[in-house]
C-alpha positions as CSV (number, residue, x, y, z in Angstrom):
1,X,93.2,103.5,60.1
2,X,92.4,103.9,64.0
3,X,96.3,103.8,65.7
4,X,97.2,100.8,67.6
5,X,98.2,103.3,70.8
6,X,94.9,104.9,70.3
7,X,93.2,101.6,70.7
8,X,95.1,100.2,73.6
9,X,94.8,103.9,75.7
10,X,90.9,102.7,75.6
11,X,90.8,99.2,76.1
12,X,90.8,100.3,80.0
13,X,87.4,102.5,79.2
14,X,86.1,100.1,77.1
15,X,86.4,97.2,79.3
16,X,83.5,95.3,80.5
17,X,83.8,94.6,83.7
18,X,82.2,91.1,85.3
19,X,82.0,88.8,81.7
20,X,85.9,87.7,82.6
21,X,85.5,85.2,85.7
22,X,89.5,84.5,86.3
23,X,92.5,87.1,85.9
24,X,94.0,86.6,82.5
25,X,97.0,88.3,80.9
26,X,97.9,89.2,77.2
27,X,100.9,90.3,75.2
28,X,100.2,91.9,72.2
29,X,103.2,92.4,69.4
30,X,101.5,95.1,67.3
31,X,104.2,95.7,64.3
32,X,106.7,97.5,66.6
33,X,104.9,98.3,69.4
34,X,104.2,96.0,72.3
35,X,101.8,95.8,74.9
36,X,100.5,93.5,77.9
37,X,97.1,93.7,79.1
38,X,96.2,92.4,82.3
39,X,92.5,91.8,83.0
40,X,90.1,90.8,86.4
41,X,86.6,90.5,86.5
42,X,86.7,93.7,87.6
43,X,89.0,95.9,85.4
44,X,91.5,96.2,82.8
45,X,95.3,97.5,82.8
46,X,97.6,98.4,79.8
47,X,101.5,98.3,80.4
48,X,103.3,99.4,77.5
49,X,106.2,96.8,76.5
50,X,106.4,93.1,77.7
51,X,105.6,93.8,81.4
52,X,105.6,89.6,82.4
53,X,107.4,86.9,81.4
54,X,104.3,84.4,80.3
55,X,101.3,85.4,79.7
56,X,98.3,83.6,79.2
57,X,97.8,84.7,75.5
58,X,100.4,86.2,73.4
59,X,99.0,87.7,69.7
60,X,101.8,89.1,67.5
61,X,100.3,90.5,64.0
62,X,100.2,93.5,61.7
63,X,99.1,96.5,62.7
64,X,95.9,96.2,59.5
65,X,95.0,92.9,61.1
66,X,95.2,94.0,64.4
67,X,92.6,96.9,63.6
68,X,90.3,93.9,61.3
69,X,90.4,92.4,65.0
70,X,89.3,95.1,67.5
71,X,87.6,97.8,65.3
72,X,85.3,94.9,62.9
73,X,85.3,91.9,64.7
74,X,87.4,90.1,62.2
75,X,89.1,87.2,63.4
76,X,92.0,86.3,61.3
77,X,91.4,82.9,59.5
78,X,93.1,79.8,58.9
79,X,95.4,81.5,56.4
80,X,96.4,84.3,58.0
81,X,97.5,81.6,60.7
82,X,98.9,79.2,58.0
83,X,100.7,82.1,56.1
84,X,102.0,83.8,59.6
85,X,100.2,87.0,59.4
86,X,98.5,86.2,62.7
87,X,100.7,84.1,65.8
88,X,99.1,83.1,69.1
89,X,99.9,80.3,71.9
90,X,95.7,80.2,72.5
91,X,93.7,80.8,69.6
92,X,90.4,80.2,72.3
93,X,91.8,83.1,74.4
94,X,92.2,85.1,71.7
95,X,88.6,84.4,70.4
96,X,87.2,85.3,73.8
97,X,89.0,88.7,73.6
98,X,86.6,90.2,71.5
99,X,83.3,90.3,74.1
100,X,85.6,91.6,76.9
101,X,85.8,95.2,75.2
102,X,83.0,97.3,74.0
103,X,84.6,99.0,70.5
């Protein structure tokens, strides 16, 4: 299993620039670590811990769903939603994340 700091030390490589038209933010609640993400068309920063107080997307899952997400292109399912495994405030946003990184 990849680890989740691993992952989010190269979202900033792995970014693709220009496919994001609008600034967007993210909070990511990874087991016990936490993360924002902040994202322009033009690049990608990772603060560790809750660096705003709303962002546009929050995503708070296990760290083996997490990996599903970013490593296979897994989205989680309706049961994983239904049973709690996965939370978000914008399942679209979430969705979208997956063609903004290269991994």
């Amino acid at each position: 299993m990849a680890k989740i700091s691993e992952m989010f030390e190269q979202m900033p490589t792995r970014y693709r620039a220009g496919v994001l038209k609008a600034a967007r933010s993210y909070y990511f609640s990874i087991g016990d670590l936490k993360y924002t993400v902040k994202l322009t068309p033009q690049a990608c920063t990772v603060e560790i811990g809750k660096t705003i107080d709303n962002a546009d997307c929050v995503l708070k899952t296990t760290p083996e769903l997490f990996e599903k997400m970013v490593i296979h292109g897994k989205m989680p399912g309706m049961m994983d939603i239904t049973m709690g495994r996965v939370k978000t405030n914008d399942p679209s946003a979430l969705q979208e994340l997956k063609g903004l990184f290269q991994f």
